[in-house]
N, C-alpha and C positions, 0 to 999 in steps of 0.2 A: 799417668794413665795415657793410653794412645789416644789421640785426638781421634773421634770419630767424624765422619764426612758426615754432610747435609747436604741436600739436595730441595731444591723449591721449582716446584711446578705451577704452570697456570692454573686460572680460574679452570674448573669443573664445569663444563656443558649440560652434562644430565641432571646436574642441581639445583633447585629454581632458590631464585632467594628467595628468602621468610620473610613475611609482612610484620611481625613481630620484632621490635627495638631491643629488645634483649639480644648481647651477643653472646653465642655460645662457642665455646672451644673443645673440639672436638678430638682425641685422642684415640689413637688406632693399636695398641702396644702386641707386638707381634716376635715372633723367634730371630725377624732377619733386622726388620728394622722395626722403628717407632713413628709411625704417621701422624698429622698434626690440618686440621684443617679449621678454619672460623664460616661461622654461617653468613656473613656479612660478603666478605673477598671472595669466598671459595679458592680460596688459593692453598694445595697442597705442598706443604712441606717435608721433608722427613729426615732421618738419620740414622745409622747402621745401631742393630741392639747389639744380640748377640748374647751368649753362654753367659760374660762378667758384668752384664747391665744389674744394675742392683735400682732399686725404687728410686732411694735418696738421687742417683745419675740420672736417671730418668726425668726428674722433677728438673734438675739443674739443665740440661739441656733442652727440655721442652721449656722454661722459661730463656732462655738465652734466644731458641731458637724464632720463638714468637716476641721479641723483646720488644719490635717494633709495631706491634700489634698491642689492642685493646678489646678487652674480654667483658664478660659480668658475668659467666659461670661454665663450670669444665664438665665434659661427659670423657668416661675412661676406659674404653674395653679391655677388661684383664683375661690375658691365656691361662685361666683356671678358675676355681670356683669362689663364687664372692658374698658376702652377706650382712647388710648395713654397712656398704658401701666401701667395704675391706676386704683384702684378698682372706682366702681360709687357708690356703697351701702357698706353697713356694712353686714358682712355676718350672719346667719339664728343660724348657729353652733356652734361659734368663738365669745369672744371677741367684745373690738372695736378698734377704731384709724385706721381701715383699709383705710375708704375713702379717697382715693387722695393722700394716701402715695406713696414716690417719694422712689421705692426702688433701684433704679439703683443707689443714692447717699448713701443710706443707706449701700448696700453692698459693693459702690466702685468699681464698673464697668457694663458694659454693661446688660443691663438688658431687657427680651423682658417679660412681665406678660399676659395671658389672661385667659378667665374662662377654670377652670379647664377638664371640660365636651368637650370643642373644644379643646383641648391640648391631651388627649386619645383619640377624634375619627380623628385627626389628623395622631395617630399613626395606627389607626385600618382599616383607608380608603382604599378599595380596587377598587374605580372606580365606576361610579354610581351615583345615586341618596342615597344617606347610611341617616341613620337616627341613633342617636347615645343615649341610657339611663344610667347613672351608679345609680344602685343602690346601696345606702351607704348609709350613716346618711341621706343624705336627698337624692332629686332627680336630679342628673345631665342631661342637656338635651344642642342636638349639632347638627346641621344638615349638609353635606356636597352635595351638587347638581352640578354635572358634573364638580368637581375641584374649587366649589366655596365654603370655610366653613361659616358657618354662628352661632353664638353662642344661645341659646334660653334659655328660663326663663318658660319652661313647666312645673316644680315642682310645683310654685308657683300659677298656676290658680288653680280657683276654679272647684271643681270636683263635691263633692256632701255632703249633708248632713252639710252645713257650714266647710266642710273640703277640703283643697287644694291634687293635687295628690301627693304630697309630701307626706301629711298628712298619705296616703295610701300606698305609694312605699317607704318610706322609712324608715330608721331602728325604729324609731317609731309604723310605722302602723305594720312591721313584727311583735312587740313586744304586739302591742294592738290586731292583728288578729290572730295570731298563723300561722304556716307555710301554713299550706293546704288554708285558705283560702286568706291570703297573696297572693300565689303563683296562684290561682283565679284574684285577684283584679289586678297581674300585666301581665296575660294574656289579659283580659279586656279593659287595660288602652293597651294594644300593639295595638292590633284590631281597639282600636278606633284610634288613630294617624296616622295607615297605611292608615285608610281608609278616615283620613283628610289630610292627608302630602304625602299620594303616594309613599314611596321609595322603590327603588327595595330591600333593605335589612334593617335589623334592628342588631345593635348591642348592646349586651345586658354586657356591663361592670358592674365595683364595687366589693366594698368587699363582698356583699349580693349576686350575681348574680349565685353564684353556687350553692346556699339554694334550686337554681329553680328547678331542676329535666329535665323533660318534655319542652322542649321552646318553646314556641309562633309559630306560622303559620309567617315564613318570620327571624324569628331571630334567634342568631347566639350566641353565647359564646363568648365575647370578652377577652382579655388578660389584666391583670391589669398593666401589664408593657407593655403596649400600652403609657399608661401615658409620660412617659418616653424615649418613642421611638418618641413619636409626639413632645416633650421639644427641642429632640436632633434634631430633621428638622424643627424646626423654624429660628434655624440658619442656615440651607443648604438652600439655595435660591433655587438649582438648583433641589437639593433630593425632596423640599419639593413641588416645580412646578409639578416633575414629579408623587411625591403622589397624589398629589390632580389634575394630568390629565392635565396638563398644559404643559408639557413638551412630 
């Protein structure tokens, strides 16, 4: 297999450390690459995914990749839908072998997985009714209603033209429509969802989402290390109550 690159970034600035001794290992698993950060360091690492990333790879390179690092439990954003803590599908991007892999045995401890998409608006929630988009390889979608998250598969309806909104919002359609009118079709696709899903805000993640310029009537610029922030309060019972309004 081709060796894939890794890249390691500095501590994270907009990250505050946790007062909390537990470390958590935080996993970002994406179409282009696989992001990796601990709540301790803050220090970003990553590695190219891609089409042939299968789970079993995934696991082997994010343990190589943190080798020199020390955990006590993993948070996992999956690009698709998850349920007791396992993917349901095989993802759009990736690979296969994802469905139903058991990765808390695979890593060897504690392990909480869910779609990637309610893992950054997790971190991005400010109270609300919030409605969450990452634009990236494909289309991540998350909705959170008065401290209640709930995950969604919005990429994948159909939109138009025999093509899903994925088809359109994500790193594809950027590439098949050119920016100006991309940056059209994800004003478009905002409009219509506010005006079916009601939320008082929209936040607009991903690696694409700063290509946007100008943003949508109701949407926001979200943080990519939102990801990462929402990984690390999946294990705060208490942090994450009071994220999501509960507390």
């Amino acid at each position: 297999m081709k060796k894939r690159s890794a890249r390691h970034k500095p501590a994270n600035r907009g990250l505050a450390k946790p007062k909390s001794r537990q470390t958590v290992l935080a996993v970002d698993v994406g179409g282009s690459h696989v992001k990796v950060m601990d709540n301790k360091s803050l220090t970003k690492r990553e590695f190219v995914s891609g089409p042939h990333l299968s789970a079993k790879e995934m696991v082997k390179q994010v343990r190589g990749l943190t080798a020199d690092w020390s955990y006590d439990v993993i948070s996992i954003g999956y690009p698709g839908p998850v349920a007791h803590d396992r993917p349901l599908a095989e993802p759009h991007n990736l690979g296969h072998g994802w469905t139903g892999f058991n990765f808390e045995k695979a890593f060897g401890c504690p392990t909480k997985v869910v779609n990637d998409a309610l893992m950054q608006a997790v971190g991005s929630y400010e109270g609300g009714r919030m409605l969450f988009l990452g634009l990236g390889t494909g289309l991540g979608s998350a909705m959170i209603v008065d401290g209640i998250p709930e995950p969604m598969e919005l990429g994948h309806l159909h939109y138009r033209k025999g093509r899903t909104f994925e088809d359109y919002l994500g790193a594809a359609g950027l590439k098949r429509l050119g920016k100006k009118k991309w940056r059209k079709e994800v004003a478009d696709v905002v409009k219509h969802f506010v005006a079916a899903l009601e939320p008082d805000y929209v936040v607009l993640g991903g690696g694409n989402a700063e290509k946007l310029g100008r943003l949508p009537k109701k949407a926001r610029l979200g943080d990519n290390a939102n990801a990462f922030k929402g990984g690390f309060k999946l294990w705060d019972g208490r942090a994450t109550r009071k994220a999501l309004g509960n507390d």
